[in-house]
N, C-alpha and C positions, 0 to 999 in steps of 0.2 A: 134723314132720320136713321138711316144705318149706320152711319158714322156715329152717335151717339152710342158712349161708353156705357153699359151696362153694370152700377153698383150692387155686388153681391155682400148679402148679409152670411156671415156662419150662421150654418144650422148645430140648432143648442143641442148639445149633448156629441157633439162631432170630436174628437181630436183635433187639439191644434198644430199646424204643421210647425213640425220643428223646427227652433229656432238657433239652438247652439250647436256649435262647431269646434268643441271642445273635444281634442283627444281622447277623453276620458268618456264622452258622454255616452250611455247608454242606448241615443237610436245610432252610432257608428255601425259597422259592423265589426270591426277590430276591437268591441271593444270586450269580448268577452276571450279576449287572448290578452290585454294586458290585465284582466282579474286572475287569469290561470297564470300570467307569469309570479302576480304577487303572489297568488297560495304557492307557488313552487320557491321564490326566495325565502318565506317564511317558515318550510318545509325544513330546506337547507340551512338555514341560519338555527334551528331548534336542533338538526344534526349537529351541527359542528360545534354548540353547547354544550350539548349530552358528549361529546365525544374528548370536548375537555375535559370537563370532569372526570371521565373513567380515562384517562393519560395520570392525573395527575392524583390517583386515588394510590399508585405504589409509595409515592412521594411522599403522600401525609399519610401514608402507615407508619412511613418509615420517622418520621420529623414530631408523630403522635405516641410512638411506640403502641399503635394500636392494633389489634387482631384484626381481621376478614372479617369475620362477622360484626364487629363494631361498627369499621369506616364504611360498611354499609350503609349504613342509616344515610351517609353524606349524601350518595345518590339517590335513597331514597326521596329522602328532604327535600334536596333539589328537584328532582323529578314534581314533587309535589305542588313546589312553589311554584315552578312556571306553569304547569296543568290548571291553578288557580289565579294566578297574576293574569296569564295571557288575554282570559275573554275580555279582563279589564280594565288592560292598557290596548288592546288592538293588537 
């Protein structure tokens, strides 16, 4: 009679034990260092946008014949567009 396996039912309302093993998956522990890695490549890659742009703002002054205060608006505009594009491509 003690060799007899005892089936256990889950009790409702319990978490179920997790079942994926997925790198990404959130009961990892690691897995809130590959979320900070994204926000820092996404960080980096919106620098290295904005920093094109103001490189090559002398260029199209010069190729636009335009004043300072005009080709402004380029960064502006840009600045804008991805501030608004971003939440909605990810």
């Amino acid at each position: 009679m003690a060799d007899q396996a005892v089936a256990t039912t889950p009790t409702p309302g319990a978490p179920a034990p997790p079942t994926s093993t997925s790198w990404f998956s959130p009961e990892r522990p690691s897995y809130k260092w590959w979320v900070t890695l994204a926000l820092m490549l996404g960080i980096l890659t919106q620098g290295l946008n904005f920093g094109t742009v103001n490189v090559a703002l002398p260029s199209m002054m010069t190729s636009m014949q335009a004043e300072v205060d005009t080709i402004q608006w380029v960064i502006t505009s840009f600045m804008i567009t991805r501030t608004v594009v971003m939440p909605m491509v990810g």
